[in-house]
C-alpha positions, -999 to +999 in steps of 0.1 A: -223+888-655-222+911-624-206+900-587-244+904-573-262+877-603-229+850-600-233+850-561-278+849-568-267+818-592-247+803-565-268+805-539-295+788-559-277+763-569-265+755-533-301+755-520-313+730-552-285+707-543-295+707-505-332+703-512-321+677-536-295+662-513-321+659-484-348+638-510-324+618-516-312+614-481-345+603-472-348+578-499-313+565-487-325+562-454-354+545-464-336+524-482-311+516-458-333+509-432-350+480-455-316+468-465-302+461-429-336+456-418-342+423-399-369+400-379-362+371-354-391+350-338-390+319-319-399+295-309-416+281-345-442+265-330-475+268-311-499+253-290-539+242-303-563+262-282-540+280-261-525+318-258-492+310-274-462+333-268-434+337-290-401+362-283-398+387-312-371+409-325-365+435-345-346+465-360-382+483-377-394+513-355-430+502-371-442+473-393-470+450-396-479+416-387-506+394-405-513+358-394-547+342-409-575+349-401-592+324-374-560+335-352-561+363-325-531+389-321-525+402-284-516+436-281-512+456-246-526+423-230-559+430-246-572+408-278-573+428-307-603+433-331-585+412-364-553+393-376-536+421-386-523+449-371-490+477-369-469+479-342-449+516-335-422+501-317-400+471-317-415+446-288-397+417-275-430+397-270-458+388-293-485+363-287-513+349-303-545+332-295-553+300-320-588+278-315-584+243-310-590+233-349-554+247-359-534+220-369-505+218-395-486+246-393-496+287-404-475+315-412-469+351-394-460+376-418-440+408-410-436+437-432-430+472-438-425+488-466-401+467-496-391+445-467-411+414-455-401+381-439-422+348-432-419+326-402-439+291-406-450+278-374-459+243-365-485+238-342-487+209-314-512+192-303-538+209-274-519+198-247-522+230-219-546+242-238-572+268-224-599+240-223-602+210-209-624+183-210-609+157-187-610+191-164-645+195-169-654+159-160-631+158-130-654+194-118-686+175-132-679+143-107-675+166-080-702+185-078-722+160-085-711+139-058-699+165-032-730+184-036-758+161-046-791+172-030-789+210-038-821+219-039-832+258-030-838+263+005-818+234+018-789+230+038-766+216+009-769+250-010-750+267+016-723+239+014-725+243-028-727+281-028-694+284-006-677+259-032-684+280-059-672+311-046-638+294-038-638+282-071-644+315-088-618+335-064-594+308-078-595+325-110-587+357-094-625+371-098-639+394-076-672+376-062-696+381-038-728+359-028-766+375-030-781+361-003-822+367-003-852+349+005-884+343-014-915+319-001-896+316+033-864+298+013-829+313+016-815+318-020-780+322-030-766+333-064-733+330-065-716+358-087-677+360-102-665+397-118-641+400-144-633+441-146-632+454-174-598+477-178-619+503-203-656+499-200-659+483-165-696+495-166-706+477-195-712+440-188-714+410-207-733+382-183-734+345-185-747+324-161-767+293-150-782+278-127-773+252-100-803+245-078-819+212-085-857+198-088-866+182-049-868+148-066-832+149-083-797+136-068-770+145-088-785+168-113-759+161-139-771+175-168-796+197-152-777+218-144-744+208-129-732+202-166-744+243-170-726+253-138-696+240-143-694+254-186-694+288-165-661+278-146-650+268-172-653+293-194-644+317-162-615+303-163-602+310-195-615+341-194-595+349-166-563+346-181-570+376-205-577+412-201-613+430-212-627+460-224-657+452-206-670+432-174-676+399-175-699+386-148-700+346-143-731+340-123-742+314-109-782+311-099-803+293-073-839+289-077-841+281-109-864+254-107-889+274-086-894+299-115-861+323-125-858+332-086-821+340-090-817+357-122-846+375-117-835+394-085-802+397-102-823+418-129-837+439-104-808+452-090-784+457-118-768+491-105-777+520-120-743+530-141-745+498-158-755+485-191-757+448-204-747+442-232-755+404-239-763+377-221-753+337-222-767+307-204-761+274-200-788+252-193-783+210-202-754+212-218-729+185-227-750+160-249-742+178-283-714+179-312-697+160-317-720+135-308-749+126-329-765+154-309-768+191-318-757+217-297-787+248-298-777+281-301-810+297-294-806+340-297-838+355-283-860+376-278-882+369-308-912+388-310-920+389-348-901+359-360-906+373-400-879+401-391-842+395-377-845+412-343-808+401-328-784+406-359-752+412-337-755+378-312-766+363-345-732+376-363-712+362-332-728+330-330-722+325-369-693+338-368-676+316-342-690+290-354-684+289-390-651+314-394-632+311-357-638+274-349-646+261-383-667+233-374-695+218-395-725+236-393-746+208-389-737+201-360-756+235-345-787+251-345-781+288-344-819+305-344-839+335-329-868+324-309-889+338-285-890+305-264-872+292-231-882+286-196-845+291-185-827+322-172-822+340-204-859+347-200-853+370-169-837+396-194-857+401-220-879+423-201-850+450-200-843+448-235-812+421-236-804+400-263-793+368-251-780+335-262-789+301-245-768+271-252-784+234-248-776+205-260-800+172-261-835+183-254-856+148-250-836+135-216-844+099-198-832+119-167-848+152-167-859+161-130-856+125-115-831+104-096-816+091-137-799+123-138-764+117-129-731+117-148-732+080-155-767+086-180-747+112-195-721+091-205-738+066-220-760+088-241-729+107-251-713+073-264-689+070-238-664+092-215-640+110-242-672+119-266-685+131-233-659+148-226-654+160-264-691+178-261-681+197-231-654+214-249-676+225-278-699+247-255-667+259-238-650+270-269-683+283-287-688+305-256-651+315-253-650+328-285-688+347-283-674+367-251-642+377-273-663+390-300-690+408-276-661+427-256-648+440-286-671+457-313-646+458-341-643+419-339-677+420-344-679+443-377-647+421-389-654+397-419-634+373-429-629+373-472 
């Protein structure tokens, strides 16, 4: 064998044995990496209805972490579009979003590769949970009382208006008041924004309204009960970040024919788009009482065809898959019918959904309306209270899946 083919066959075999070595080197490193890999989370438990927040730690650069599916991972602040989801670097907070109908306990599951550990977490009952019923009442009672008489045009608007807007900067909204007049009445919508950190100029709206009929005092369930589901459910959404805007609004002249949301229709700024919109009109007097709660998507023009697939998809979905509560309890439908707000946007081609609970009320526009009729017709003061809840939740849960379009697609198996 010549010098120049012993040092070719050498230097072959050195470069198969370095190729080689650096496979295998890699596959050792691999391997090591699940063999010393490790996981901490505490605390092991959780709240009902509430963002809870757990410290995490690990030595993974990337893995993946599955909780089931009617539970929300938080990433970046922002609520993610499923249950499962890969994280690049190691993060020494994770938190999760759980509806109120969580009880027992559930597991998070963390994983990459060969390795994967489990972590069973008990969950507590809803106390500081992100709604409140007893709150609810407690803002019910007050308006009510504080501002009975709110009729549009009168004095005690002004007074109502101004309470609002505190209320909504409490939340850290921006807000601002449009003031107008129409049939020689001042009217006041009251308006809360929630910006939106990636599509501030898409908008999902709710609102409703809370002028009252001349002949009314407290206007309780029409439509303090609707006023107050909005700061309610501005509330919780406050403590979250958005894709998009959410604008809480808050309409007067209502009763005098969609005064409010109309001129809040006709001077949407040009750079925006809506993308849904929710009202609340006499709500309250629903599930879990022996009342339904109506989840009415419109417009309906042709009701042989599905004309709003996506609000009915969120409406279903939250529902049947997020809340899990019996669906005899709601009336999710398309229908081209309403004399409330949601009317005001059909004409610019949004879909909307209007929430109501009882229809036939002993109270509606006279002096019966207050918060002691409710209370009897809900059963008493907790069931009250329990109905307020359910439109709070229902609507929490439709403005998490209307920010984000891949929550929307997502189906639960």
């Amino acid at each position: 064998m010549s010098p120049k083919y012993k040092i070719g066959s050498i230097l072959i075999v050195i470069f198969m044995i370095v190729v080689a070595w650096g496979y295998l080197g890699r596959g050792l490193e691999i391997g090591r990496e699940d063999e010393h890999a490790y996981a901490n989370l505490l605390p092991l438990t959780a709240t009902a209805g509430s963002l809870s927040s757990f410290n995490f730690e690990t030595n993974l650069k990337s893995y993946t972490i599955n909780v089931p599916n009617n539970i929300l991972i938080i990433k970046d602040d922002i609520i993610s579009h499923n249950s499962t989801l890969t994280f690049d670097s190691p993060m020494d907070n994770l938190q999760l979003l759980l509806p109120p109908t969580v009880d027992g306990s559930f597991p998070i599951h963390i994983s990459k590769g060969s390795f994967e550990v489990s972590f069973q977490v008990t969950v507590k009952e809803d106390a500081g949970a992100l709604v409140s019923g007893d709150e609810y009442h407690d803002y019910m009672r007050t308006f009510t009382t504080r501002y009975a008489k709110r009729s549009t045009g009168y004095p005690h608007m002004e007074q109502a208006a101004s309470y609002l807007e505190q209320q909504l900067k409490s939340f850290k909204l921006d807000t601002e008041i449009q003031r107008f007049q129409q049939e020689n009445r001042d009217v006041l919508n009251v308006i809360g924004y929630h910006r939106g950190i990636n599509r501030p100029e898409e908008w999902v709206v709710l609102g409703g309204h809370y002028d009252i009929k001349e002949k009314t005092i407290e206007g309780a369930y029409d439509n303090a009960a609707g006023t107050v589901a909005v700061l309610e459910i501005a509330k919780a959404i406050s403590q979250m970040k958005t894709d998009r805007t959410i604008v809480l609004c808050l309409w007067s002249g209502e009763e005098q024919g969609l005064w409010g949301s109309e001129f809040f229709v006709n001077n949407i700024p040009e750079n925006v788009t809506i993308k849904a919109y929710l009202n609340y009109d006499m709500v309250g007097l629903n599930w879990p009482q022996v009342y339904q709660l109506n989840v009415l998507v419109g417009p309906d023009e042709n009701g042989a065809e599905v004309e709003n697939p996506e609000l009915l998809n969120v409406s279903n979905r939250v529902i049947d898959e997020i809340l899990r509560y019996p669906s005899s309890g709601f009336d999710v439908k398309e229908t081209g019918e309403g004399s409330s707000d949601q009317v005001s946007f059909w004409p610019i081609g949004v879909s909307t959904i209007y929430f109501s609970g009882l229809i036939v009320y002993p109270g509606y526009h006279n002096k019966v309306d207050d918060l002691a009729t409710m209370e009897v017709l809900a059963g008493g003061r907790e069931r009250l209270k329990e109905g307020f809840e359910t439109v709070v939740w229902v609507s929490y849960y439709a403005v998490i899946l209307l920010d984000n379009d891949e929550l929307i697609k997502q189906k639960d198996t």
